[in-house]
N, C-alpha and C positions, 0 to 999 in steps of 0.2 A: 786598480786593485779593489775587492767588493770588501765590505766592513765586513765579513766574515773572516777574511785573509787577515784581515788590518788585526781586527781582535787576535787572533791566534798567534799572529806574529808579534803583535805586542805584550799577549798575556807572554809568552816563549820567553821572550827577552826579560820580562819582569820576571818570571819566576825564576832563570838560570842566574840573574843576577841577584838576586836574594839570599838565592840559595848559597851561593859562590861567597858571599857578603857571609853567611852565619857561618860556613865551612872555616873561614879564615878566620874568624872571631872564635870560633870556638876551638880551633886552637889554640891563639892566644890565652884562651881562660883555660887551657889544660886541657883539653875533652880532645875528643876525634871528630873529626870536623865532618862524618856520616850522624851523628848522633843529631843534630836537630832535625835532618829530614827523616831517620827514624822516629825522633819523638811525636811526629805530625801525624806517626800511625796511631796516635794513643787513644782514637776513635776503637779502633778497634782492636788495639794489643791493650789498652789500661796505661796507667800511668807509667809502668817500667819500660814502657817502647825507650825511652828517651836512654836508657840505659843499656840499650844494644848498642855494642861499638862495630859490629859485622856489616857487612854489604850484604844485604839480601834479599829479593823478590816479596819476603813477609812484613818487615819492617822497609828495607830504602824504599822499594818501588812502588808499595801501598803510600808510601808518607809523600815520594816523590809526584805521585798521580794527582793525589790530594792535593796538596800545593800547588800544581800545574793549575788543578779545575779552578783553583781560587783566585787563580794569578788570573786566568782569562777571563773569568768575573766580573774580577775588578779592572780592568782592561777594557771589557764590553762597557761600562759604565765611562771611562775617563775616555774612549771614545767616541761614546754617545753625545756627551756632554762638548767636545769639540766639534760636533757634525754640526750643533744646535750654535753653538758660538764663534763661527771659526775664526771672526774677527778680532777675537779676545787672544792675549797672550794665552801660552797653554799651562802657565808655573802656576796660576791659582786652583784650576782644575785638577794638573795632578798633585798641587798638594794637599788640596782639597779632598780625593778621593785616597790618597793613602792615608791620611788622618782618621778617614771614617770607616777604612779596610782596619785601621789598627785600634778603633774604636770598638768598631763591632765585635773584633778575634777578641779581643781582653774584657769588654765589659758590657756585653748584650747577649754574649751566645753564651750557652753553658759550659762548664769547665771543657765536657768531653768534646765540644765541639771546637774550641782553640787548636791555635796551629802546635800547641804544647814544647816552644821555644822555651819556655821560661822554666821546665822543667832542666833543664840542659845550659840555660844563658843566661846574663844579668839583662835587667831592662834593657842600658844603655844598648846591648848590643842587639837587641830585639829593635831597640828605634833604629839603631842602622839600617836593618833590613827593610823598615818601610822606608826609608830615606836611599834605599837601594831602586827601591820601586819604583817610585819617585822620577828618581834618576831616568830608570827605563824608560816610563810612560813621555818623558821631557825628547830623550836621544830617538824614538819611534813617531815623535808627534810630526806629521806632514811637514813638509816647509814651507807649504800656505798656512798653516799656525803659528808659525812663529811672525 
């Protein structure tokens, strides 16, 4: 398989399992479990994205796409980094890079640039979602990596 497959199929995994991850949490905290991947539009809808409980091509699948591109991102990265070490276990690596995926969304980019979860979710359930990642990046890693 070419690391271009690998990335996509690894960003896929991490982004639907995130996503799936903040769905269920954000029910538990009362909301509709479409509103965090709406709130991800708040690039370009402003801060009330997070506040559409609707399914729609303006809010889900702009926030949805957006998140997709981040997720392969950060996927292109956590598999670069196992090309380069393959002899290393893989659990420092991705929790390595979902630390620095949850560093940069909260505290490098600017507001409008955040995945704008936290308009919609408590921390805790915001660390889930990188520890969803996480997850992914672990269940996709080769089994020459492990």
């Amino acid at each position: 398989m070419s690391f271009l497959s690998r990335v996509l199929m690894t960003g896929a995994a991490a982004s639907l399992s995130s996503v799936g991850v903040l769905g269920v949490l954000a029910k538990v905290e009362g909301r509709d479990a479409v509103q965090p991947v709406n709130a991800t539009s708040h690039w370009l809808h402003g801060e009330g994205a997070g506040h559409s409980r609707d399914v729609d091509a303006s809010h889900t699948l702009v926030g949805f796409a957006t998140h997709c591109a981040a997720s392969v991102f950060w996927s292109a990265l956590f598999l670069r980094l196992r090309k380069a070490r393959p002899e290393r276990s893989p659990v420092p690596d991705a929790l390595g890079v979902a630390a620095l995926a949850a560093v940069v969304d909260y505290a490098l980019v600017p507001k409008r640039l955040t995945p704008g979860w936290e308009a919609v979710l408590s921390p805790a359930s915001i660390a889930l979602a990188y520890v969803a990642m996480t997850a992914s990046f672990l269940a996709s890693s080769p089994p020459r990596d492990r």
